[in-house]
N, C-alpha and C positions, 0 to 999 in steps of 0.2 A: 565373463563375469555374469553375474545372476544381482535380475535386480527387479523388487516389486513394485506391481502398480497397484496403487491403492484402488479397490472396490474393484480390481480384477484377479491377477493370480503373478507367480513368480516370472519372469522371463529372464531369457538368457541373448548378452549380447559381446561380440568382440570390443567394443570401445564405447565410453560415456560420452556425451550424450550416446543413444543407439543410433545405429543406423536408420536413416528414414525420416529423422526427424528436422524440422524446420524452424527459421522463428518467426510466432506470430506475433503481428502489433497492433496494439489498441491503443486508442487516443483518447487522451482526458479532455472532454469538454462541455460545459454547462455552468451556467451561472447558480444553478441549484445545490451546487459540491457542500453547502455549510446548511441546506436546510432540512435534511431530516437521512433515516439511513442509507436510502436510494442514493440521494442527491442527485450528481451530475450524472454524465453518462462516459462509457466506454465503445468507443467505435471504430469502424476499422475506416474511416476515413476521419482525416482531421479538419477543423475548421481552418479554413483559407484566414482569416480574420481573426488578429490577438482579441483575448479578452482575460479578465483579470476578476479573478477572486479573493475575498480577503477573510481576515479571521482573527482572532483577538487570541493571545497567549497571555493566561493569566495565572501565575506564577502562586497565585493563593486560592486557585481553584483547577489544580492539575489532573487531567483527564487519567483517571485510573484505569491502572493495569484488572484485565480480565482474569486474572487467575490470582490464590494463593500462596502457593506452590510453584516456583519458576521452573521446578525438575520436576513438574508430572505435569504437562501441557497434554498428554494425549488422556492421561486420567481425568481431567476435570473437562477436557475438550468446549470450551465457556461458549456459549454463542454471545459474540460481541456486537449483537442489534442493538440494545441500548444505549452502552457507549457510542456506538458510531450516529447516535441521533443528537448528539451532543452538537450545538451551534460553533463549536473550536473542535472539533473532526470534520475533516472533506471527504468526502466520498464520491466515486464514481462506480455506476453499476451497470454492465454489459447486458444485454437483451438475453433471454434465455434460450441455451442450445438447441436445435432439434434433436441431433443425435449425440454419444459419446464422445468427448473431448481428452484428450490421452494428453497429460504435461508430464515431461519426459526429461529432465536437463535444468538446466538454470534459468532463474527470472531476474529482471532488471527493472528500474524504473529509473526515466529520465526526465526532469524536472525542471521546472523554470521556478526560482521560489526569491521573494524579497522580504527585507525585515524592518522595522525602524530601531531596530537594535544593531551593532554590531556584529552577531552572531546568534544563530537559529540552532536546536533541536528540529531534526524531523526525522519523525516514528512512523513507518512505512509496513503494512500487512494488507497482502492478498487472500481475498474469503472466499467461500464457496456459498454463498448464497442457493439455499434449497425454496422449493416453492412455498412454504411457509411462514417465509421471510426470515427464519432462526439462518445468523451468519457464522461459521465455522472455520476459524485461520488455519493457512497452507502453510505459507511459509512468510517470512516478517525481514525484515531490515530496519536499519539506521545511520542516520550520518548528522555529524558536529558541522556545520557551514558558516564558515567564516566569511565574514563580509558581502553577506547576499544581495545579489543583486540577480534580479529577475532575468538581463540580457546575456545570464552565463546560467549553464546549463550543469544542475546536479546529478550525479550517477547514484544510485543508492542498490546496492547488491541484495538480493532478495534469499538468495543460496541455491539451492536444487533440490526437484520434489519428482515423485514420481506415483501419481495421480490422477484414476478418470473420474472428470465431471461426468456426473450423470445426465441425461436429458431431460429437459425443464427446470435445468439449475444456472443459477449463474457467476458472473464473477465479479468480486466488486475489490477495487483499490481503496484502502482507508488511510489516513495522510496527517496525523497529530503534530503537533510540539512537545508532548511530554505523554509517557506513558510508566505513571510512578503507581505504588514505590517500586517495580522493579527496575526500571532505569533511573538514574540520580536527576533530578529535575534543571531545569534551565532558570536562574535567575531574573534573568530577562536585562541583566548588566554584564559590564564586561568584568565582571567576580570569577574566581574558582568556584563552582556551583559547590564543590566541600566546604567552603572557606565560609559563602556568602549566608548571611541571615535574614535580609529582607530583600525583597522582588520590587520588581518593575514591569507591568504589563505592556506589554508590545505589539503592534499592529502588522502583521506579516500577510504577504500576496504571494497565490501563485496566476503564474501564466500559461495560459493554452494556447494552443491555436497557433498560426503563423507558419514562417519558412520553418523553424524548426522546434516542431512542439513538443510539449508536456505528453508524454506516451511511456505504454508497458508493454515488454520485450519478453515473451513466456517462449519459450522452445516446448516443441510436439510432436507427437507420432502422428505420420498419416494425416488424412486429409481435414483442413478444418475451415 
């Protein structure tokens, strides 16, 4: 099969992921995730120690999608710095690489997340943060969580990219409740988000840290 890496050239391999490739993991943590678009941080070791972030979903002030156009994401390619300095986006942002960074395969995010609602929205994209600070999405997921509680662990599928960071760039996880109008908003009741007409703002945690933390799971070529 032949398959390309962005910001290098075509390559050819017997099976997807490629051969050579590994998964790396980085750990969400910092109490900073809700203050600005840095926020927390991404590291390859995680804190021994839970700690607990929180965040407001507010149902009459929903965190807008970056783009126009949901089919031309690579046309408009939005940097979502501003959005992600929003105080209801969390963010974590990795140290900047030395050298080349090759994502190769599938990414994952596993989370620890709680709501004072019944059931949470959570809008999940991976950036490339260049040294400018302008942040540019890889690849994004989502997931509907029913009865959240922080002591159970969410999986949220990211898809697969194939992708070198450049050196002196870096990575940041961005972490919502709603990202309209291209996704249908979260009421913040237990309504059909079609059905429902008025909101309820809700107060939702995540968890880091501990025996089994809030981390993102990126698969790589070669050494990283």
């Amino acid at each position: 099969m032949r398959w390309r890496l962005g910001h290098d050239s075509w390559h050819e391999a017997a099976a997807w992921p490629p051969p050579g490739t590994h998964e790396l993991r980085l750990y969400l943590a910092g109490g900073r995730a809700a203050a600005d678009a840095d926020g927390g941080s991404l590291t390859r070791r995680a804190d021994s120690a839970k700690a607990a972030v929180h965040w407001t979903h507010d149902p009459d002030n929903l965190v807008p999608s970056t783009v126009t156009d949901p089919f031309a994401f690579l046309r408009e390619f939005p940097d979502e710095q501003t959005v992600q300095a929003r105080p209801d986006v969390l963010t974590f942002t990795a140290e900047p690489f030395s050298r080349p960074l090759d994502l190769a395969g599938p990414g994952r995010l596993w989370v620890h997340v709680g709501s004072s609602a019944t059931s949470m929205h959570l809008h999940a994209k991976l950036a490339d943060v260049a040294p400018d600070g302008s942040a540019r999405m890889l690849v994004r997921g989502q997931a509907h969580v029913q009865d959240p509680d922080p002591g159970e662990i969410v999986e949220i599928s990211l898809g697969h990219t194939g992708y070198r960071l450049q050196p002196g760039h870096r990575l940041r996880v961005h972490l919502a409740c709603s990202d309209y109008p291209l996704y249908i908003w979260h009421p913040g009741t237990g309504e059909n988000p079609w059905h429902a007409i008025q909101g309820k703002r809700n107060e939702q945690t995540l968890v880091t840290g501990g025996l089994a933390p809030s981390h993102l799971s990126i698969t790589v070529l070669g050494d990283a």
